[in-house]
C-alpha positions as CSV (number, residue, x, y, z in Angstrom):
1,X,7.4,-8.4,-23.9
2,X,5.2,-7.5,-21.2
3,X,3.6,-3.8,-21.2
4,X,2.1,-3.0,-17.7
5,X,-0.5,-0.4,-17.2
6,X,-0.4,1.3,-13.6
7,X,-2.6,0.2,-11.3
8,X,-5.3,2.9,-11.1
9,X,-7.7,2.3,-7.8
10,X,-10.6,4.9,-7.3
11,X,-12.1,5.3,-3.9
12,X,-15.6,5.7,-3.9
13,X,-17.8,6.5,-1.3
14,X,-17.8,4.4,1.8
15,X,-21.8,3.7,3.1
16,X,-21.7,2.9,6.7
17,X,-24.5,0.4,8.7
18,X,-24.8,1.0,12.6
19,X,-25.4,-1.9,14.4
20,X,-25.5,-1.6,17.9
21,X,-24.6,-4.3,20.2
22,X,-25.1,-5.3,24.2
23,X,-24.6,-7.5,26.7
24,X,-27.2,-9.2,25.7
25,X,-26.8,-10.0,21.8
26,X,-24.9,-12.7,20.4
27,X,-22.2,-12.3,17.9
28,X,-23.2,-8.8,16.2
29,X,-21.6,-8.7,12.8
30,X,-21.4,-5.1,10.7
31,X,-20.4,-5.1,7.1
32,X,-19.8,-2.0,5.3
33,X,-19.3,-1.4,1.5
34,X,-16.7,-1.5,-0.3
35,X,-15.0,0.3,-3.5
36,X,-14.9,0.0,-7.3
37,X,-11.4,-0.4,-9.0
38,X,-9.5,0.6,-12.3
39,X,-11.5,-0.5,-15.1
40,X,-15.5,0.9,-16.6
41,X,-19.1,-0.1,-17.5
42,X,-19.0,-2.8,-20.2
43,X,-20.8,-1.4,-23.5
44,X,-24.5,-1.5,-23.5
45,X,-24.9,-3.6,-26.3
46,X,-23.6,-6.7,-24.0
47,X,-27.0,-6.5,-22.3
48,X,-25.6,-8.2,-19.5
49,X,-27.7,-7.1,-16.9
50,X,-27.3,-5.4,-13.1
51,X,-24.0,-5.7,-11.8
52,X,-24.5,-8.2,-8.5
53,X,-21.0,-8.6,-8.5
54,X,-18.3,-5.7,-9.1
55,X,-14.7,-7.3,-10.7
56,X,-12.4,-4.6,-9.5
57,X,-9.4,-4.1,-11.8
58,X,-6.4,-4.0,-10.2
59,X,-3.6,-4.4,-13.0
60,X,-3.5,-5.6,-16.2
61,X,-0.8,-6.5,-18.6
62,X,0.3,-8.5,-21.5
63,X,3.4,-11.1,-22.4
64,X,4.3,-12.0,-25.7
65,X,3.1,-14.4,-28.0
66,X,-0.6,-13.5,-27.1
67,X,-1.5,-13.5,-23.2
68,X,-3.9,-11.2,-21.6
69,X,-3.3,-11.1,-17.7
70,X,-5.9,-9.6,-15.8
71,X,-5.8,-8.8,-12.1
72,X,-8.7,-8.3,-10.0
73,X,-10.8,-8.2,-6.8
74,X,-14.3,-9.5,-6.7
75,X,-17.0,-8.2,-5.0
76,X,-20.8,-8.1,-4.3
77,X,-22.2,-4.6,-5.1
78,X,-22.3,-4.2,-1.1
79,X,-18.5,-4.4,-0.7
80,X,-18.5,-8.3,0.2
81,X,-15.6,-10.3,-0.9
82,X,-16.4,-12.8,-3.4
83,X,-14.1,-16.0,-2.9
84,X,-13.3,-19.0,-4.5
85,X,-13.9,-18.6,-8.1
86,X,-12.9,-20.6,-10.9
87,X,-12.4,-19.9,-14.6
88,X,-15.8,-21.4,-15.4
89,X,-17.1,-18.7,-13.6
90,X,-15.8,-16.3,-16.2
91,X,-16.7,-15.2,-19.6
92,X,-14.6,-13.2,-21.9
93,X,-15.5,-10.8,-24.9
94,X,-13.4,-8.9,-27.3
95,X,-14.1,-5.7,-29.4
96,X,-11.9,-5.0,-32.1
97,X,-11.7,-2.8,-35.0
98,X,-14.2,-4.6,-37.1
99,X,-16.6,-5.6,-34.5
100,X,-20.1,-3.4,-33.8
101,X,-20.2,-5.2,-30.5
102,X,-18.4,-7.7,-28.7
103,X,-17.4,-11.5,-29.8
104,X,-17.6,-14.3,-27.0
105,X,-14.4,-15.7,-26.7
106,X,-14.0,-19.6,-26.0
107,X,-12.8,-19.9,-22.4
108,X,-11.3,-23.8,-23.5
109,X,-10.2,-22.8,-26.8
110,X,-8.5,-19.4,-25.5
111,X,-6.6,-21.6,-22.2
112,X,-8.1,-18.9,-19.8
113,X,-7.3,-19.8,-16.3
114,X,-6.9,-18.8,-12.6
115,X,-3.4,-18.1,-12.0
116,X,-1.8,-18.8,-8.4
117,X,-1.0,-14.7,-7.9
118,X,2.0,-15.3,-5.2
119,X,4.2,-13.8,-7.8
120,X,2.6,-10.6,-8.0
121,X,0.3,-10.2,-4.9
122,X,1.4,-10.0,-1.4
123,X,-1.3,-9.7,1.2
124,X,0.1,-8.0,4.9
125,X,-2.0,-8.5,8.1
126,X,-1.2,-6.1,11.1
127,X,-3.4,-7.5,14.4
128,X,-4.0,-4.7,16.4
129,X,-4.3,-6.1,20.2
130,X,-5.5,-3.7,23.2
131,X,-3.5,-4.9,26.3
132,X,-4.6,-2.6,28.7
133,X,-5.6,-3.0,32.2
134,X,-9.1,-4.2,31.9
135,X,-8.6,-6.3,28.9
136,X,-5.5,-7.8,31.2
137,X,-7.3,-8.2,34.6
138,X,-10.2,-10.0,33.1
139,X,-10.1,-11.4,29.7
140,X,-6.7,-12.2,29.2
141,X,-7.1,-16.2,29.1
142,X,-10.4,-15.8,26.5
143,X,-8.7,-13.3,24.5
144,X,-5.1,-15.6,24.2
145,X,-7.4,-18.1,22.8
146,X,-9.7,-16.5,20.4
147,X,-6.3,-14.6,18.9
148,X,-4.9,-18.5,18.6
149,X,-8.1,-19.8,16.6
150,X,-8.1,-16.2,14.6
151,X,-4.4,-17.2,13.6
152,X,-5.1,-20.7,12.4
153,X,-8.4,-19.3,10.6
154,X,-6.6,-16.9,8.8
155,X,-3.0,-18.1,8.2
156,X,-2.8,-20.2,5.4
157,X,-2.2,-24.2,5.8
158,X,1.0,-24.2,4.7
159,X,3.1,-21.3,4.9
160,X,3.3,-18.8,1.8
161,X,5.7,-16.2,1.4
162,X,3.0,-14.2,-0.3
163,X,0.6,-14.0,3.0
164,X,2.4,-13.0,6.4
165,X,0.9,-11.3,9.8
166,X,2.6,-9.3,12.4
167,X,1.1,-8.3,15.8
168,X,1.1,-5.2,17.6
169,X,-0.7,-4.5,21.4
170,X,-1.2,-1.2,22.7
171,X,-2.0,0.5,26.4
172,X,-1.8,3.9,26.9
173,X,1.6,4.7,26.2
174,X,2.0,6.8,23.1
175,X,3.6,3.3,21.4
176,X,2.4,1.2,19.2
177,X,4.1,-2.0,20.7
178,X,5.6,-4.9,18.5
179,X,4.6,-8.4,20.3
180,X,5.7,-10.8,16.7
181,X,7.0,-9.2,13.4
182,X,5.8,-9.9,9.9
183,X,6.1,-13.5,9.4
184,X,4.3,-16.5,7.7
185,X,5.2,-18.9,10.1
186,X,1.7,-18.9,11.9
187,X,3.3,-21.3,15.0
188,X,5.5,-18.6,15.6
189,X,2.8,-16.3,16.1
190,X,0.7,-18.5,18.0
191,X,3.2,-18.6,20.3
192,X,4.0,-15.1,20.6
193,X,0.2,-14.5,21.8
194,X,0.9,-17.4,24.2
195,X,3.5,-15.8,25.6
196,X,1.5,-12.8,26.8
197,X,1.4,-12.0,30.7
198,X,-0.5,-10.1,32.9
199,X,2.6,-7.6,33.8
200,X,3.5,-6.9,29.8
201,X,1.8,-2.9,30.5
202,X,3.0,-0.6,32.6
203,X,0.7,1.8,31.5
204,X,-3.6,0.7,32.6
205,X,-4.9,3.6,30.0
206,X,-5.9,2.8,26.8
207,X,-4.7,4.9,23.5
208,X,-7.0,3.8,21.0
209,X,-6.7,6.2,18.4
210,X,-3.3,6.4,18.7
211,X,-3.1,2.6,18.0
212,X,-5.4,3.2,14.8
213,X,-3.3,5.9,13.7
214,X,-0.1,4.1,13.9
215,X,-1.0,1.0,12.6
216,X,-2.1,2.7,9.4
217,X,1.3,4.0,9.0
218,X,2.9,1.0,9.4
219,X,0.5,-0.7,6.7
220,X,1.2,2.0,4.2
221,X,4.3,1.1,4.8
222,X,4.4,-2.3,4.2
223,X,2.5,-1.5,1.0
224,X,4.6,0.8,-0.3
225,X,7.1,-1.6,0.3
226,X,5.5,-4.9,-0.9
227,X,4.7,-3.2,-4.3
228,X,7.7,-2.1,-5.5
229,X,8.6,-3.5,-9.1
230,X,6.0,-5.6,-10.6
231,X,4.2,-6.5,-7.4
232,X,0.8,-5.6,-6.3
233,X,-0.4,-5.7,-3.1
234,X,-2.9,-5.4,-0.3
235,X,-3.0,-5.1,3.7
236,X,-5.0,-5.7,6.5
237,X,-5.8,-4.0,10.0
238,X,-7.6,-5.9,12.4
239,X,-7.6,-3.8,16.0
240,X,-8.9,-5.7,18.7
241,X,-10.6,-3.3,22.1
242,X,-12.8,-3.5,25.0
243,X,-13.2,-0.1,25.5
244,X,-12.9,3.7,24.7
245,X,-10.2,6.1,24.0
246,X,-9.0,7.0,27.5
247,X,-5.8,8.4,27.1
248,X,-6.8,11.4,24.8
249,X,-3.7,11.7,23.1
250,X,-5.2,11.5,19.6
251,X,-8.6,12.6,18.7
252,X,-11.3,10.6,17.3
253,X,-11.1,12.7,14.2
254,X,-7.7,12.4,13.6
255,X,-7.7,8.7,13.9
256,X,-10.9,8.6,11.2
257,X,-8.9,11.3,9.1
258,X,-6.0,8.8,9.1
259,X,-8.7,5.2,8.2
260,X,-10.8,7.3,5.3
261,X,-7.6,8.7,3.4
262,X,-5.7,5.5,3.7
263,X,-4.8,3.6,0.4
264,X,-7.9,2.0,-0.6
265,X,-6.0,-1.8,-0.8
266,X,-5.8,-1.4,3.2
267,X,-8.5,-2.8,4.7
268,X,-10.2,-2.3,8.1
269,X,-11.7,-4.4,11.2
270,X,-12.4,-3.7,14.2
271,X,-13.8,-5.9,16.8
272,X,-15.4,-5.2,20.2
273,X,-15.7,-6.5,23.5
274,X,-18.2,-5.9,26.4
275,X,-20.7,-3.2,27.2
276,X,-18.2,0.3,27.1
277,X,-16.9,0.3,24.0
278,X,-18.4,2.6,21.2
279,X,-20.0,0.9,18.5
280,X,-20.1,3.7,16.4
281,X,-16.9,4.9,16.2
282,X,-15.7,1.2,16.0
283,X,-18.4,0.9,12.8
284,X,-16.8,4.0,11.7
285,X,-12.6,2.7,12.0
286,X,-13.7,-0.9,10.7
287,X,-15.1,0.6,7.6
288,X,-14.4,-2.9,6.3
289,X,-16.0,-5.0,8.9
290,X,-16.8,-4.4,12.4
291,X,-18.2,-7.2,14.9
292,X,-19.1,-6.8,18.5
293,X,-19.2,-9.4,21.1
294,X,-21.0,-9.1,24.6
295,X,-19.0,-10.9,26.8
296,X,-16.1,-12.8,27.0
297,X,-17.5,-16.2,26.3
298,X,-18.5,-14.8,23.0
299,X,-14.9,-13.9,22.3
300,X,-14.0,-16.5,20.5
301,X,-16.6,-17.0,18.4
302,X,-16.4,-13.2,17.3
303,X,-13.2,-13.8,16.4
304,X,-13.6,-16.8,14.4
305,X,-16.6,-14.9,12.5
306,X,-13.7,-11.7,11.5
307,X,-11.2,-14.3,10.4
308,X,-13.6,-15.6,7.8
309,X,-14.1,-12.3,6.9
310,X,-10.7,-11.9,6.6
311,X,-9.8,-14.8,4.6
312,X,-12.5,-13.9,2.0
313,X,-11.5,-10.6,1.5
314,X,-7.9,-12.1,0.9
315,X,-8.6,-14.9,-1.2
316,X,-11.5,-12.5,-3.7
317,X,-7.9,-11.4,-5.5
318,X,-7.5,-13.0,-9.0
319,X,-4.7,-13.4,-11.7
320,X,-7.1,-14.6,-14.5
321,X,-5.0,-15.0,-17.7
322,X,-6.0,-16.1,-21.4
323,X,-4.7,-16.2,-24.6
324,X,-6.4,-13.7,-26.7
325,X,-7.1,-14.8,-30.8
326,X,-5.9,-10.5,-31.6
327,X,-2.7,-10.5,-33.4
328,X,-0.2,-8.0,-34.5
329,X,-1.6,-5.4,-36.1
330,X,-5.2,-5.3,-35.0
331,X,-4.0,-2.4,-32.6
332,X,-5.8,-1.3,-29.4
333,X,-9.0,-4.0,-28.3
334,X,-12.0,-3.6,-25.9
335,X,-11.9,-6.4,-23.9
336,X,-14.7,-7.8,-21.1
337,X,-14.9,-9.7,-18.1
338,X,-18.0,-11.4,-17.1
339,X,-18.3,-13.2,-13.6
340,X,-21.4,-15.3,-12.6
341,X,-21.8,-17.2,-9.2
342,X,-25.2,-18.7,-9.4
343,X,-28.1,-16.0,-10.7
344,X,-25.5,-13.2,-9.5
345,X,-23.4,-11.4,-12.4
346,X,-21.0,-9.0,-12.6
347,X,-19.0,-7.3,-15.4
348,X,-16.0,-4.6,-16.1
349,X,-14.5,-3.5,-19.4
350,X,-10.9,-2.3,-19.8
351,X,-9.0,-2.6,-23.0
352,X,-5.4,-4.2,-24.5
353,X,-2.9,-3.3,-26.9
354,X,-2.4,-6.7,-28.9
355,X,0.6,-5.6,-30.4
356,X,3.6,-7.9,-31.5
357,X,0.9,-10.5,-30.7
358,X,1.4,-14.1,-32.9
359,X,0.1,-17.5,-32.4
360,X,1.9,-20.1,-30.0
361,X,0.3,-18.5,-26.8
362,X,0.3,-21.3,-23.7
């Protein structure tokens, strides 16, 4: 039957880039590194080469007669999410007993696939809207329709279970205010931005940190939640302002306290609008991705450029299964995973207990 090894994620040290952005740029896009996962350095006598790419481990498990599932997110060694690979893109190797090093094992001959992960992986996204007076007064129209295009971008075609969104606005109230709940139905989202008017504040200050803060609650929530059992998970915060922190409820500290302690499967984006807002501390709470837009006409475009950033990041998780040639008795195995996109390569090692293991595997 299936033994499952807990997922183990460690969070390593998150390397910012500045980027400063005015009325004058274009589009200024900031990405920021990402982490390493569950999982080690293959063995040296692989000789594979530098790591381009970084397959991050994020469970692992086996199911009788002979499968090896292995679940993972792939990345460049700069944090970028690496999408839309196939098993060809894979090799695998296997260490037992009686091996000095490792034995190449046929991808055709072995059935190794890409799994669809719907099963096992549910991916959250919390949109993070600032409806405060300035954003209301003068950007409302642009920012209804840049939301709408970020919604088709990132929701999938047709509706999966697996992948839902919810959408919160803040002002400066201390509230985190719920404008559509979690849902997968991305026309009932769309018209939940729609239905936004210029009187839905009563409150023209702007409670930035307190929005970051809560919103990180309510994806460790979800996560917590969407991982229960055998499910693994990851979330998304994507906060949307045009300026500073005015109401001064929170501090700045507090809210980058809350973003650099959160559960390393929650990522985070910020995007900016217009000549006050902060780039720095923006940089700082998008520690996934931050993007900065001059002016209003650019609003759209900056957020079609996050919802492809988004997407990636969601679709670079992989349920890569094979059926391994170990049987019953050989005891615990080294395995390998090589990934190669062009001249870029990437490799982890983790290991398997092949026990009970026979032939038959499909």
């Amino acid at each position: 039957m299936k033994a499952y090894t807990k997922l183990v994620t460690i969070l390593c040290t998150i390397c910012l880039i500045y980027s400063c952005g005015n009325a004058e740029d274009d589009v200024n896009f900031n990405p920021n590194f990402g982490e390493l996962g569950q999982g080690k350095e293959v063995d040296p006598c692989l000789d594979l080469g530098d790591n381009i790419l970084v397959p991050s481990i994020q469970d692992q498990f086996t199911t009788l007669p002979g499968k090896v599932s292995i679940f993972f997110k792939v990345s460049d060694n700069e944090g970028n999410p690496v999408p839309g690979l196939t098993a060809e893109n894979f090799t695998i190797y296997e260490q037992g007993r009686n091996d000095d090093c490792f034995n190449t094992i046929s991808t055709s001959e072995s059935l190794a696939r890409i799994s669809p992960n719907s099963q096992i992986f549910s991916n959250n996204n919390l949109l993070v809207l600032d409806l405060s007076n300035s954003v209301l007064s003068s950007s409302l129209t642009e920012l209804k329709s840049a939301t709408a295009s970020f919604i088709n971008n990132v929701m999938p075609a047709t509706t999966q279970e697996s992948f839902k969104m919810a959408i919160y606005w803040f002002d400066g109230e201390n509230e985190l205010h719920l404008l559509n709940p979690l849902t997968a139905d991305k026309q009932e989202l769309i018209a939940a931005v729609n239905g936004i008017t210029t009187d839905i504040s009563n409150d023209p200050s702007t409670d930035l940190y307190g929005a970051v803060i809560k919103s990180t609650d309510i994806a460790s929530d979800l996560l917590n939640a969407s991982t229960q059992g055998d499910k693994i998970g990851a979330a998304s915060i994507i906060i949307f302002t045009d300026g500073t922190d005015q109401a001064s409820r929170y501090t700045q500290s507090a809210a980058q306290q809350k973003v650099d302690t959160a559960n390393p499967n929650i990522s985070f984006f910020t995007i900016g609008l217009g000549g006050e807002i902060d780039t720095q501390v923006l940089t700082d709470i998008g520690k996934t991705f931050s993007v900065f837009a001059g002016n209003k006409e650019e609003l759209e475009q900056t957020f079609n450029d996050i919802s492809f950033r988004v997407s990636e990041q969601a679709n670079s998780f992989y349920l890569f299964e094979y059926c391994s040639p170990k049987r019953d008795g050989s005891g615990e195995n080294n395995l390998a995973i090589q990934v190669r996109q062009g001249s870029r390569q990437g490799a982890v090692q983790t290991k398997f207990n092949a026990t009970g293991f026979t032939g038959g595997c499909d």
